[in-house]
N, C-alpha and C positions, 0 to 999 in steps of 0.2 A: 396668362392668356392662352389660350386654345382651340384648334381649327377644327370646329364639327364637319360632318360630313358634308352640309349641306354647301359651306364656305368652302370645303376641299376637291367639292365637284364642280362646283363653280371655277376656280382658280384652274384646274386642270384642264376642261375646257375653254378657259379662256387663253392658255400656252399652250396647245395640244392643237386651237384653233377645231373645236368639238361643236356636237350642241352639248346639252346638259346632261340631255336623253343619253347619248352616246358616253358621255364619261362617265354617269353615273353607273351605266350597263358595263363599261370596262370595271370601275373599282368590285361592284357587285361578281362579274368575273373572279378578280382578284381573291375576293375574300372566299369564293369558291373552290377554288384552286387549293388556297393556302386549308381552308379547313379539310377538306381532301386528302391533300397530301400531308398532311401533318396526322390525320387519323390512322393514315393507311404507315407514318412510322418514316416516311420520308421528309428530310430535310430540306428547305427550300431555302435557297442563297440567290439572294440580289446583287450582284458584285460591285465593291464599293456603296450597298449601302445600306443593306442587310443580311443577316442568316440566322433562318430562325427551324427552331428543332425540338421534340418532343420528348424528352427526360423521364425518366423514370424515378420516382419514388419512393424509396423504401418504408415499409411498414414502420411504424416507429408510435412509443408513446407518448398520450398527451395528458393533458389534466383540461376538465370542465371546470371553468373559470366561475362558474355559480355555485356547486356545489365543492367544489376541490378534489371530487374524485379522478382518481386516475383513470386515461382510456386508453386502449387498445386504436389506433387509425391505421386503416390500413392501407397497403402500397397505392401505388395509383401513380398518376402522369400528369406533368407540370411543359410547361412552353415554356423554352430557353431564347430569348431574340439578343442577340450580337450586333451591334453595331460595325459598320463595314467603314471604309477608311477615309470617304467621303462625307456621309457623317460628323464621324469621329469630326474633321476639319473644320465642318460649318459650323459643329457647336464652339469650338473652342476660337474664334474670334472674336 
């Protein structure tokens, strides 16, 4: 099972004591931010209950899975998210 958006702005203003309009404006916020600051190379930490970071990737080769030829891929940037220690606790109950 899994909380789409629509169920996760719902829930947050229903504990936040929101409208809908407003929490769905804050998560929108949120993911503003986070693509932001993660473009521009900064790290962004929730304490206790995330930290998520932009990695880099080295050039490296692959093989095309249709033909078998080998390929050249090159570098490029990957998102690192870490679980914080809050988390970490709610899942392992």
């Amino acid at each position: 099972m899994s909380l789409n958006r629509t169920e996760l702005i719902a829930k947050i203003a229903e504990r936040a004591n929101l409208t809908k309009t407003d929490a769905d404006a804050a998560i929108s916020a949120l993911q503003e931010v986070l693509v932001e600051s993660l473009s521009a190379g900064e790290a962004v930490k929730i304490t206790g209950l995330m930290s998520i970071e932009r990695t880099e990737r080295a050039a490296r080769k692959g093989r095309n899975p249709r033909t078998g030829e080998e390929i050249e891929i090159p570098a490029g940037y990957g998102v690192k998210l870490s679980a914080g220690s809050a988390l970490k606790k709610a899942v392992t109950k």
